[in-house]
C-alpha positions, -999 to +999 in steps of 0.1 A: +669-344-233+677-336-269+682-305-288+678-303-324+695-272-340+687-261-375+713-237-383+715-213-419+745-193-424+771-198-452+801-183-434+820-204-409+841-167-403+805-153-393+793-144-356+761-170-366+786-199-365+802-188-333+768-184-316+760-219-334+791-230-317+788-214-281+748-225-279+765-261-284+789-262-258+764-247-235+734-274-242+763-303-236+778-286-205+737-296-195+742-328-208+719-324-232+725-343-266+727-319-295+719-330-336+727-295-357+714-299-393+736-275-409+713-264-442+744-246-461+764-277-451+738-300-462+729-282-495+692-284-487+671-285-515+644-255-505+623-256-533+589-268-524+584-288-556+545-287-569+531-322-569+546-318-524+526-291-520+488-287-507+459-278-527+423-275-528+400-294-548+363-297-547+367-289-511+394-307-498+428-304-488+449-324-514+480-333-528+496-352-558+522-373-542+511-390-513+541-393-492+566-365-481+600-366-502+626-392-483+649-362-472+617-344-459+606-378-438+642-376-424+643-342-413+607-343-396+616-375-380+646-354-362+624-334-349+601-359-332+630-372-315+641-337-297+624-321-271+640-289-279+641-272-314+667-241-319+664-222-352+702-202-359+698-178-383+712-140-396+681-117-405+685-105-443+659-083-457+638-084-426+637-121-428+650-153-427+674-165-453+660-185-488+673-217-479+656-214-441+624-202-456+625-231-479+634-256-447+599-244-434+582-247-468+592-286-470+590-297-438+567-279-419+540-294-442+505-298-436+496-327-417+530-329-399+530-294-384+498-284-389+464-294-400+428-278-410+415-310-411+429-333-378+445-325-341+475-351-348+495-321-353+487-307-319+493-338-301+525-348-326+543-315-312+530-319-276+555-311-252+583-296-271+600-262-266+614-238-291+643-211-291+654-188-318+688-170-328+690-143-350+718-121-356+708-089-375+730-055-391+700-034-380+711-008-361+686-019-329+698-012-296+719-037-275+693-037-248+674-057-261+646-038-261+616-044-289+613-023-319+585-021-346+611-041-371+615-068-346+580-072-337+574-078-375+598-107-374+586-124-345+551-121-360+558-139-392+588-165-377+586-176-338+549-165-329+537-180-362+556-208-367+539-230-339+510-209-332+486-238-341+503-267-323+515-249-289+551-254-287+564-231-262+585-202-270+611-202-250+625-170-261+635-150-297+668-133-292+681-105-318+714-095-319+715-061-334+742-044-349+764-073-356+788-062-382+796-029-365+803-042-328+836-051-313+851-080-306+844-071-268+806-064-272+800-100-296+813-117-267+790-097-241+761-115-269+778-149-266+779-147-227+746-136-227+735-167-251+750-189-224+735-174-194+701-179-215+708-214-221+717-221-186+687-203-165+656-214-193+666-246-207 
């Protein structure tokens, strides 16, 4: 089995990069082989430039260049080599971060991740799980329990994400409250994160 985790947080002092690095050790403690495309790291380009984008003329479902970018081809071949796709990143403004917005933009492009015109999509993705990570300052509870703000954000990230191509959801986590917890109630997040990883993965 492989994991592919596609991580977004600047910060190596930040509790993202020790849940990045706990969810690690806890995937190869499975034996699991784990590939973490670090954006920040990578200095990922998000800009969907306009001659890689979709349009419509006279009907049809177009676009100027008729291959994805080189880096793009690289970063959707990763994901057809994992079975399991993890997505590692802080919620700012109610949403993901630029540079993770723009990962999606690029590489979940029509005809690789989804199509209004063909089922390859469907089939390409067949199979494959998905977990998401996302650390938040909102002041949420630290049940767990769902709130109108983080129903909003699994609308428009997890449940939308894959909606046409049925990758299973494993589960959307949100750890709430980050920068005012203790050291002590972090690591109740991180244990948690492993216990996760060890009972659904």
């Amino acid at each position: 089995m492989k994991a592919l985790i596609v991580y977004a947080h600047p910060r190596k002092e930040s509790f993202s990069h020790a849940l990045l690095q706990r969810v690690v050790a806890a995937l190869e403690k499975k034996h699991i082989e784990v590939e973490v495309r670090d954006l920040y790291q990578m200095g990922f380009d998000p800009i969907l430039q306009g001659p890689d984008m979709i349009y419509t003329a006279e009907g049809a479902f177009v676009r100027e260049n008729d291959t994805y970018p080189e880096e793009i081809q690289k970063e959707q071949e990763k994901i057809m080599e994992s079975d399991l796709l993890i997505y590692l990143f802080p919620i700012w403004w109610n949403g993901m971060p630029a540079i993770m917005k723009g990962y999606i933009d690029r590489v979940f492009q029509h005809g690789f991740a989804y199509s209004f015109t063909s089922d390859e999509p469907r089939k390409r993705f067949a199979g494959k799980r998905a977990l998401f990570l996302t650390p938040t300052g909102q002041p949420q509870n630290l049940e767990g329990e769902e709130t109108k703000l983080t129903r909003a954000i699994k609308t428009l990230t997890s449940e939308w994400l894959f909606n046409s191509i049925d990758v299973e959801i494993v589960d959307h986590v949100f750890y709430g409250r980050v920068p005012y917890l203790s050291r002590e109630e972090l690591e109740n997040y991180l244990t948690a994160t492993e216990r996760l990883i060890e009972e659904k993965i």
